[in-house]
C-alpha positions as CSV (number, residue, x, y, z in Angstrom):
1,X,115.7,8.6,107.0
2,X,116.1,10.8,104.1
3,X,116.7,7.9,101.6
4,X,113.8,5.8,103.2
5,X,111.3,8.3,102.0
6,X,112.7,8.5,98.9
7,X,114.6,12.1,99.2
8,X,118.0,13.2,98.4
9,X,120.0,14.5,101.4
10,X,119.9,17.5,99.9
11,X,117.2,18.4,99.0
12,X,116.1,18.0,103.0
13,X,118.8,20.3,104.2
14,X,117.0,22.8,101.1
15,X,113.5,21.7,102.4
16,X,114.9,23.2,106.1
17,X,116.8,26.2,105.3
18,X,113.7,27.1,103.4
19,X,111.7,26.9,106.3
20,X,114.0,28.6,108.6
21,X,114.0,31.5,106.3
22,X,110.3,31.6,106.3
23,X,110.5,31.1,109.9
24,X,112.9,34.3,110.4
25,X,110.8,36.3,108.1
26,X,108.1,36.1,110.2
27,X,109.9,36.5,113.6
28,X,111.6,39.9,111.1
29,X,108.1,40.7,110.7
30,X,106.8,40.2,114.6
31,X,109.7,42.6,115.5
32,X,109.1,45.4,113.2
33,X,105.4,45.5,114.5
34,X,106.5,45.8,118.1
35,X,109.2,48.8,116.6
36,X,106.3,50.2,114.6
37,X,104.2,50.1,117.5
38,X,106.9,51.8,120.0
39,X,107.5,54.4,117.5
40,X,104.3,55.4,117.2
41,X,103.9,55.6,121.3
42,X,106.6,58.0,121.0
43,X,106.0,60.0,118.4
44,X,102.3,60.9,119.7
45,X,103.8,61.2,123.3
46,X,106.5,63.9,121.9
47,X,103.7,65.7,120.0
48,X,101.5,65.8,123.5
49,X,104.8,67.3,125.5
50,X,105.6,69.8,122.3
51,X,101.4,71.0,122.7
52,X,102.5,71.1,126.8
53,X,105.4,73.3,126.2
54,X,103.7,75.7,123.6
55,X,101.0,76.3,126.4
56,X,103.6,76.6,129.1
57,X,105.5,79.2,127.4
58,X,102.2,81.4,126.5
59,X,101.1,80.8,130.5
60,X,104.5,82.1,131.3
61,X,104.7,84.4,128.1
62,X,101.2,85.9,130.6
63,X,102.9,86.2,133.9
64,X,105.7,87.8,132.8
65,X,103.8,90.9,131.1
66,X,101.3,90.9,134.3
67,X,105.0,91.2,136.2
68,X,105.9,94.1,134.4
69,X,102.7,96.3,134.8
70,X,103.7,97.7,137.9
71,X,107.5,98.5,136.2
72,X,106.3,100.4,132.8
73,X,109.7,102.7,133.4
74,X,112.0,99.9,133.3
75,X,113.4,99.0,130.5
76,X,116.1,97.1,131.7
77,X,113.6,94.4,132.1
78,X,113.5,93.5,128.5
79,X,114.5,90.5,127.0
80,X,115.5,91.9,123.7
81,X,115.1,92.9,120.4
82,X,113.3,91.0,117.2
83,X,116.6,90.3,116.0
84,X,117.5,88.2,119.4
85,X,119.3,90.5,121.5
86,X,119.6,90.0,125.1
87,X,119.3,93.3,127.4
88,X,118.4,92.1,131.1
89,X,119.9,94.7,132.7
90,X,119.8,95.3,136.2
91,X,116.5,94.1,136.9
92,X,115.5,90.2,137.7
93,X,112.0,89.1,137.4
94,X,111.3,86.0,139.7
95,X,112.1,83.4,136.9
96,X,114.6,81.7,135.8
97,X,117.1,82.6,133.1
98,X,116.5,79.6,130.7
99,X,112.8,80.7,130.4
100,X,113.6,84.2,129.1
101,X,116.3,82.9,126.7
102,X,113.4,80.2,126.2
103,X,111.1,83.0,124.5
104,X,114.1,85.2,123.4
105,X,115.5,82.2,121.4
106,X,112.6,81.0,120.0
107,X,110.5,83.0,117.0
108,X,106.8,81.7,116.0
109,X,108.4,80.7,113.0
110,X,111.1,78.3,114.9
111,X,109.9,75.2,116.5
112,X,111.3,75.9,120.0
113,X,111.4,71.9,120.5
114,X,113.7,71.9,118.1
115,X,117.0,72.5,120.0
116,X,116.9,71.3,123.3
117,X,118.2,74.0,126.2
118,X,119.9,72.9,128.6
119,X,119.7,75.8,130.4
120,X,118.1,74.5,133.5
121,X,120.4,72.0,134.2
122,X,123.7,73.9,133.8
123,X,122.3,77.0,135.6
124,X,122.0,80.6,134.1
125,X,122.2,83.4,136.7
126,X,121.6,86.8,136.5
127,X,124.3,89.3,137.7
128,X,122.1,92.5,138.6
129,X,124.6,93.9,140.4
130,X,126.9,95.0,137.2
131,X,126.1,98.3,135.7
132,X,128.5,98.7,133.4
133,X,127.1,96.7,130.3
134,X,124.7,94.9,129.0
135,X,126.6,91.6,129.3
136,X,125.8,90.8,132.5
137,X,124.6,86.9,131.6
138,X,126.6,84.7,134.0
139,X,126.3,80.9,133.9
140,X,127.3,78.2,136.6
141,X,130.6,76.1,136.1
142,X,130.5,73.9,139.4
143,X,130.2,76.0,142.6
144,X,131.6,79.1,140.6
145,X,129.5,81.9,138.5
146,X,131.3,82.9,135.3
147,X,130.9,84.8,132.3
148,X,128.9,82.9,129.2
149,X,132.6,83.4,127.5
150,X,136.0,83.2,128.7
151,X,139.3,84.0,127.1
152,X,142.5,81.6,126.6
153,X,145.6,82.5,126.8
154,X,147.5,80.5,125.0
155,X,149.3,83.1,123.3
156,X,150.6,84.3,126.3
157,X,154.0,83.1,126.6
158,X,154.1,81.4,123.2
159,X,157.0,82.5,120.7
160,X,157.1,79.7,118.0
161,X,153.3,79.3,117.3
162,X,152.0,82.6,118.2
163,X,154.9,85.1,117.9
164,X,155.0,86.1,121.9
165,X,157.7,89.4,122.5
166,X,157.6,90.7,125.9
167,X,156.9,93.9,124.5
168,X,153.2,92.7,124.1
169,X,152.8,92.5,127.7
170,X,151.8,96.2,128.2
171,X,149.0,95.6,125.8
172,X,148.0,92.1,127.2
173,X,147.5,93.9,130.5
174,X,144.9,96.4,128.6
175,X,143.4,93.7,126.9
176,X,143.0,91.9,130.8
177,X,141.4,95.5,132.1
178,X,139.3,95.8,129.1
179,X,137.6,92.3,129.6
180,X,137.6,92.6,133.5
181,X,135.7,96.4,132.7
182,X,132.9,94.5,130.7
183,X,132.0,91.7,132.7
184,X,134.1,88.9,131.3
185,X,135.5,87.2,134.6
186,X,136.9,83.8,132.9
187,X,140.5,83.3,132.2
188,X,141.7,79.8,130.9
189,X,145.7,79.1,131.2
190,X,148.0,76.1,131.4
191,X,151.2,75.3,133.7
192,X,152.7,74.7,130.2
193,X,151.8,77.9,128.5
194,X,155.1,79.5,127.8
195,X,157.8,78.1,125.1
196,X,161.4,76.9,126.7
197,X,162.6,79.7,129.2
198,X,159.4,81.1,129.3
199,X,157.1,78.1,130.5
200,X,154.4,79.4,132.9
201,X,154.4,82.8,131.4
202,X,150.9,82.8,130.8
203,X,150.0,82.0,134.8
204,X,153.1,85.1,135.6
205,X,150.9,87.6,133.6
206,X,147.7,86.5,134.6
207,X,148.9,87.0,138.0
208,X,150.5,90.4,137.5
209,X,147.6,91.5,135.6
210,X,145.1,90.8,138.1
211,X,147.2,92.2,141.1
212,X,147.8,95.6,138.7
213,X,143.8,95.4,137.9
214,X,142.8,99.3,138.1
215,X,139.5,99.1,138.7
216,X,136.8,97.7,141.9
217,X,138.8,95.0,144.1
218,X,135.5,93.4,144.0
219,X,135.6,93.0,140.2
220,X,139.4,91.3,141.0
221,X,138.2,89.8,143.1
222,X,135.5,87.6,141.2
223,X,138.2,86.6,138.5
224,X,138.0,82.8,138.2
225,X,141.4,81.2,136.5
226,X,140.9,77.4,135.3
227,X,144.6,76.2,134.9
228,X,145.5,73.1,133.0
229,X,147.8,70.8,135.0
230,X,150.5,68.8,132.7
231,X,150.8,65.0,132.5
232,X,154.6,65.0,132.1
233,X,156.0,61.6,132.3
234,X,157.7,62.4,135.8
235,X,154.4,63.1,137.6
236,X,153.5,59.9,138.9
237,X,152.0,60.9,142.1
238,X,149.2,62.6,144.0
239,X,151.6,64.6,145.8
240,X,153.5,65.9,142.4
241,X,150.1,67.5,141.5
242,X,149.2,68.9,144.5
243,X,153.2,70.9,144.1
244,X,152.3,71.7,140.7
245,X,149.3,73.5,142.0
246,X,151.4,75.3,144.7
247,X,154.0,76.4,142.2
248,X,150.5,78.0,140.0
249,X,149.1,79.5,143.1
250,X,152.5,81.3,143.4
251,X,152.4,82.4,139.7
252,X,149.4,83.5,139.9
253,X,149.2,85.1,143.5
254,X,146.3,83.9,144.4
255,X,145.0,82.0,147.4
256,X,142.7,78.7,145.2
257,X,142.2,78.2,141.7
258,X,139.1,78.4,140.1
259,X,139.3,75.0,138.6
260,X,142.1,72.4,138.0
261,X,141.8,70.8,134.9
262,X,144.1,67.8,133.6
263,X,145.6,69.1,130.3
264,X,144.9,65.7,128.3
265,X,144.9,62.3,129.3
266,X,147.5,59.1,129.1
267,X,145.6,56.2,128.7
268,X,146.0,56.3,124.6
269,X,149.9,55.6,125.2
270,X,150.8,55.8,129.4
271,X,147.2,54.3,130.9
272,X,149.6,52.8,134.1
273,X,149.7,56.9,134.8
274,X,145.8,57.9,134.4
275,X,144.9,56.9,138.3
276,X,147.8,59.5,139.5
277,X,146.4,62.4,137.3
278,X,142.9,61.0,138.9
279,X,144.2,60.9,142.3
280,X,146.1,63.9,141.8
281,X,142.6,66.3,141.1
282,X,141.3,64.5,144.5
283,X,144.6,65.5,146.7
284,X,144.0,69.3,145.3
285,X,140.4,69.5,145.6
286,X,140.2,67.5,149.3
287,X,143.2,70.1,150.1
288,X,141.6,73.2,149.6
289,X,143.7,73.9,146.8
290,X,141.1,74.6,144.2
291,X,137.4,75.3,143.9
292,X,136.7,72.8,141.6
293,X,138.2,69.9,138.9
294,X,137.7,69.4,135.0
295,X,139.2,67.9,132.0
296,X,140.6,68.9,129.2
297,X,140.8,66.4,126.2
298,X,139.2,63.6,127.4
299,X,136.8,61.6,124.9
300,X,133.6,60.0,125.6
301,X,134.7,56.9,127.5
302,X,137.7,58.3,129.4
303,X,135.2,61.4,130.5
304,X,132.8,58.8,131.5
305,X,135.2,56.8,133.5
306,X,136.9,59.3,135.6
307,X,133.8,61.3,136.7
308,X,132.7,57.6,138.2
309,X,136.1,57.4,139.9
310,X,135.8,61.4,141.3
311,X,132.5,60.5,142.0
312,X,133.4,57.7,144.5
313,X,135.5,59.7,145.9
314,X,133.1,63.0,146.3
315,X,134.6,65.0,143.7
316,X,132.2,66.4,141.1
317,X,133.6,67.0,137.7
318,X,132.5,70.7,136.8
319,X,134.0,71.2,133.8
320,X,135.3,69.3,130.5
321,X,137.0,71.3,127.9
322,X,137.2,69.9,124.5
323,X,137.8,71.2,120.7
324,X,134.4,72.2,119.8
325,X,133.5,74.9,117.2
326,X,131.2,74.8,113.7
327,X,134.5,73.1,112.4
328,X,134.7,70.4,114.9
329,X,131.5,69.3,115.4
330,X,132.7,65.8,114.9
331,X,130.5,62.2,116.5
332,X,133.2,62.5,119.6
333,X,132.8,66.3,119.8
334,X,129.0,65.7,120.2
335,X,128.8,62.7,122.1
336,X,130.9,64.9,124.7
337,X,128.5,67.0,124.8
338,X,125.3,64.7,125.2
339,X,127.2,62.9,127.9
340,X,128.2,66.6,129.7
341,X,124.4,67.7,129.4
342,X,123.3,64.5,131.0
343,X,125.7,64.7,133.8
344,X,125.8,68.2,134.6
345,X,129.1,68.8,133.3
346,X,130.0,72.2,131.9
347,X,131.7,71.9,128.7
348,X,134.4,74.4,127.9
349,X,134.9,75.4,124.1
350,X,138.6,75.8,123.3
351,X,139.3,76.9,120.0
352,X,136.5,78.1,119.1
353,X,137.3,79.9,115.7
354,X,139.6,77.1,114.5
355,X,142.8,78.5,115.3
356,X,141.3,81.9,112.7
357,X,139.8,79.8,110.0
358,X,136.6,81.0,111.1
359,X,137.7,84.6,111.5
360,X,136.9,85.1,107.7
361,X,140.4,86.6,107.3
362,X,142.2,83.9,105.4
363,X,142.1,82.4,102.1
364,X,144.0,79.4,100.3
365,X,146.2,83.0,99.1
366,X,146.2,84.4,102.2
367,X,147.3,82.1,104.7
368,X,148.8,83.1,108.4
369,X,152.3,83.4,108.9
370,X,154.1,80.5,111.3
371,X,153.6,76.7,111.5
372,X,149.8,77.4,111.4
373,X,150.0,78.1,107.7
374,X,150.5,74.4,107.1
375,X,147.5,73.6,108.7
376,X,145.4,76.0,106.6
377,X,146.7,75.1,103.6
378,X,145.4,71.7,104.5
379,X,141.6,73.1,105.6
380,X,140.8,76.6,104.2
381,X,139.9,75.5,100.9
382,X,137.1,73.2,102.3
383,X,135.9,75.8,104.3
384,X,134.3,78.2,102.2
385,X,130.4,76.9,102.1
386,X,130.4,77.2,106.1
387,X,132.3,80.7,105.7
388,X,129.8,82.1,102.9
389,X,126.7,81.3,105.4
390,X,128.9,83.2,108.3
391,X,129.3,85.9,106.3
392,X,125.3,86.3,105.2
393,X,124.3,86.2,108.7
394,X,126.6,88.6,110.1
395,X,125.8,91.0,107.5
396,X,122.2,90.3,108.2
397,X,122.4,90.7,112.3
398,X,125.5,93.5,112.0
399,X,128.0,91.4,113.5
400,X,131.0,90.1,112.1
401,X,131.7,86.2,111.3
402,X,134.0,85.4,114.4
403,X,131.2,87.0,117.1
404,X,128.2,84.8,114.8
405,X,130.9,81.8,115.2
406,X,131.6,82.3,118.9
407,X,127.9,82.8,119.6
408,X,127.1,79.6,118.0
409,X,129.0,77.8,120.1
410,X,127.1,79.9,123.4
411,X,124.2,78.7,121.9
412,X,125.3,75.0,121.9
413,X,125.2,75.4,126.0
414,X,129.0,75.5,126.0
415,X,131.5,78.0,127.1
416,X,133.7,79.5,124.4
417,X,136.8,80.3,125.3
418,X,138.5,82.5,122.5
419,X,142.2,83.1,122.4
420,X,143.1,87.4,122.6
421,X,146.5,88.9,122.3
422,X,145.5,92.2,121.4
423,X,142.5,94.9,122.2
424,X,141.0,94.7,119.0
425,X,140.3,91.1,119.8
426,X,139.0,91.3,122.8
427,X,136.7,94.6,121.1
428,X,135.3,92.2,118.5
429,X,134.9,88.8,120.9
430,X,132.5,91.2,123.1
431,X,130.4,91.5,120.5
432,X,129.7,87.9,120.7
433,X,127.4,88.6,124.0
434,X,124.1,90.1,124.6
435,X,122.9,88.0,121.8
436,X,121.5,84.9,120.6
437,X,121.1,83.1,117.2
438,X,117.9,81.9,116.1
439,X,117.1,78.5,115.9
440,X,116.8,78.5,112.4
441,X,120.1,80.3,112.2
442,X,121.8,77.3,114.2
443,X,120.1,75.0,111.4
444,X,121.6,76.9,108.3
445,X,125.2,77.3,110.3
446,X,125.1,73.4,111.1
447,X,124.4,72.8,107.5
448,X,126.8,74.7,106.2
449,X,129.4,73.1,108.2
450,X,128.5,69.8,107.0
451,X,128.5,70.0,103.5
452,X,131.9,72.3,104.0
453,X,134.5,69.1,102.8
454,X,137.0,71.4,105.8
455,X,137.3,70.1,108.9
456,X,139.8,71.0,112.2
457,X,142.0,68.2,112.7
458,X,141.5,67.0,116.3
459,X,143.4,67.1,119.3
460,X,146.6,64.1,118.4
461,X,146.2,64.0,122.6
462,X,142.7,63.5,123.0
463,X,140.9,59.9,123.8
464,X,137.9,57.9,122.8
C-alpha cells in the first residue's frame, strides 16, 4: 500500500512511531495531571488535619491546666522540664500517656506533625504505684507492661566475645538489683547464651538473680524475661520447642515466660524448617507455656508472613526484635518498623549502641579488645560525623552520648534493649529515661547518621 501511494516502507513505519510518540506524550501528559491533581488533594487535606491537631493539642493543652487547679501542691503531675524531661510521678491525670509526651515532645518551634507517635497504638501506661524514681513510664508489649527499656544479656555466659569469668557473677547480681530497684522490669536472654560448657548461662543467672532478688516480691514478681528459642538443625518439630521451653522454665525458675521469641529465622538457607519454628511458638503459647510470641531477626516479608500464619491460628505476634540503632537505620531496619507500627507489633531494639561504637569510647587508636576490634576497625572511622552531633547534644542536655543514643531509639517507639555487665553500665543506661529528645534533635541525630560513610553490618542471619 505503501508503494501505491508513492512512499518508502520506511518512511511509514517513521510516519507511525512518530505518531505513537506523540500519542504517548500526551497520555504522559493526561497522567501527570491526574498525579498533579491527587497531590494537590493531599497536600491541602494534610495541611487541614496539621490545623486540626494544633487546635486539638491547645483544647487539651486547656483541660489539662483546668485539671490541675484543684492539685496546685502536686508536683508530681508535671510533664517536665523546657529541656524535655519527663517527671509524672505518682499522679495520673485522666488522659492518655501519648498526649502528655504529645506536648512534652513537641516545642513551638518543632512541627509536632513532623514525627509521627505511635504512641496510641502501642500503648503507654502509667505506673503510679512506683515511688522509688522518676522512671516510672511503662509501655505495652502484648498482654505484658514493661519498662520503656530493657537490658540484654548477652554477655552473660559469653567468654570469647565478651570475656565472661564466673567471678563477674556477684556483680551481675548487683547490676540485676540495681535495675529491678529503679523500675526496669525487662530482661532479654537466649537458650543459646553461654559459650561451650556454659550454654544457657545467661537463663541460670537470670534465674538465680531473680529468686536471690532482695527487695518487694511484688517488684520480682513483675520481672518479664523474653527468651530467644534456637533454630538448631535438630529441631524439627512442635514438640522440640515446647521441651526447649520446659528446659528455660527450669533455668529460669519460673512458672511462664514473658515472651518466646524465635532467635532468627531459616528460610534464607533451611525454609523446609520455618513452619516447625512457626508451629513451634503456637504449641508454647496454646500450652500455657508463655505469655506471649515474637521474633527476632526476621525482615520485612518473613515478619509479614508469619504474623498471617499466627494470625490464623489465634496467636498475635507481640514483639519483633531487630538491629536497630542511629547506625542501623538501614531501608530493611525501617521498613520493619513501618510494618510493626501498622500492625501493632512492638519492636525490640537489640544493640542499640552498635556493639560500643556509639558509646563515644573508641577511636580508629583505640579500638576494644577481642574479635570485636575487627569489626571497628572496619566502622569507627566512618563514624565520627554521627559521634560529633552525639557528643554536642549531650553536652547541651547533660547526658552522655550512649543515654542521647539509647533515647533516640525510645523516641523511635521501640524498645532498647542495651547489653550491662557491670553497675556502671547499668548507672549510665538509667540516665537514658525520664527523658525525651526534641524533634529537632531527632532531625540533626538522623542527619548525622546519614552523611556518617559508618555503618553496623547487619545481622548475616536475618531475612528480607
Amino acid at each position: 500500500m505503501a508503494r501505491e501511494l508513492g512512499l518508502h516502507p520506511r518512511q511509514v513505519a517513521i510516519w507511525f512511531q512518530n505518531r505513537r510518540a506523540r500519542w504517548k506524550s500526551k497520555q504522559v501528559e493526561q497522567d501527570y495531571s491526574t498525579l498533579k491533581a491527587d497531590y494537590d488533594s493531599l497536600s491541602d487535606r494534610f495541611e487541614s488535619l496539621k490545623k486540626e491537631k494544633h487546635a486539638l493539642l491547645q483544647q487539651l493543652r486547656d483541660l489539662c491546666s483546668q485539671l490541675k487547679e484543684p492539685h496546685e501542691g502536686m508536683k508530681d503531675f508535671e510533664s517536665g522540664s523546657e529541656n524535655g524531661d519527663l517527671n509524672n510521678g505518682n499522679y495520673s491525670s485522666g488522659f492518655s500517656e501519648p498526649l502528655e509526651q504529645d506536648m512534652a515532645i513537641c516545642s513551638d518551634e518543632d512541627d509536632p506533625m513532623k514525627h509521627s507517635h505511635k504512641d496510641e497504638e502501642l500503648g503507654y501506661l502509667n505506673n503510679a504505684s512506683d515511688h522509688r524514681n522518676k522512671n516510672n513510664l511503662q509501655v505495652k508489649l502484648g498482654p505484658m507492661s514493661v519498662s520503656p527499656m530493657g537490658f540484654g544479656t548477652w554477655a552473660w555466659g559469653n567468654q570469647l566475645l565478651w570475656g565472661y569469668q564466673q567471678s563477674m557473677d556477684s556483680e551481675l547480681q548487683q547490676l540485676f538489683n540495681l535495675a529491678l530497684d529503679n523500675g526496669i522490669n525487662l530482661f532479654d536472654t537466649a537458650d543459646s547464651y553461654g559459650t561451650g560448657k556454659l550454654n544457657g548461662q545467661s537463663e541460670k543467672l537470670l534465674g538465680n538473680f531473680i529468686a536471690q532478688y532482695p527487695g518487694q516480691a511484688e517488684t520480682r514478681d513483675n520481672v518479664v524475661i523474653a527468651t530467644k528459642f534456637a533454630a538448631y538443625p535438630w529441631r524439627l518439630t512442635p514438640n522440640q520447642f515446647v521441651n526447649a521451653a520446659k528446659s528455660s522454665l527450669d533455668r529460669l525458675q519460673i512458672e511462664q515466660i514473658g515472651i518466646a521469641q524465635l532467635h532468627w529465622s531459616t528460610a534464607n538457607y533451611a525454609p523446609f524448617q520455618e513452619r516447625a519454628l512457626w508451629d513451634g511458638l503456637v504449641a508454647m503459647y496454646d500450652q500455657g507455656l508463655v505469655r506471649a510470641v515474637g521474633v527476632s531477626n526476621y525482615g520485612p516479608k518473613q515478619l509479614l508472613k508469619i504474623h498471617d500464619y499466627l494470625k490464623e491460628r489465634g496467636v498475635p505476634l507481640s514483639s519483633a526484635q531487630v538491629q536497630f540503632s542511629l547506625l542501623s537505620m538501614g531501608e530493611d531496619q525501617m521498613e520493619i518498623k513501618t510494618i510493626c507500627d501498622s500492625l501493632g507489633i512492638r519492636v525490640i531494639s537489640y544493640s542499640p549502641l552498635g556493639l560500643g561504637m556509639l558509646t563515644g569510647k573508641y577511636t580508629p587508636s583505640n579500638l576494644p579488645q577481642g574479635p570485636r576490634s575487627l569489626l571497628f576497625r572496619q566502622i569507627i572511622p566512618g563514624v565520627e560525623p554521627l559521634l560529633i552531633s552525639l557528643k554536642e547534644i549531650a553536652l547541651k542536655r547533660g547526658k552522655t552520648i550512649p543515654q542521647v543514643a539509647i533515647n533516640w531509639c525510645i523516641c523511635k517507639g521501640t524498645i532498647p534493649i542495651p547489653g550491662v555487665k557491670s553497675v556502671k553500665q547499668v548507672e549510665e543506661n538509667l540516665g537514658a529515661l525520664g527523658w525525651k529528645l526534641k524533634a529537632s534533635e531527632i532531625d540533626q541525630l538522623e542527619y548525622a547518621a546519614r552523611q556518617s560513610p559508618g555503618k553496623m553490618i547487619q545481622n548475616v542471619f536475618q531475612t528480607r
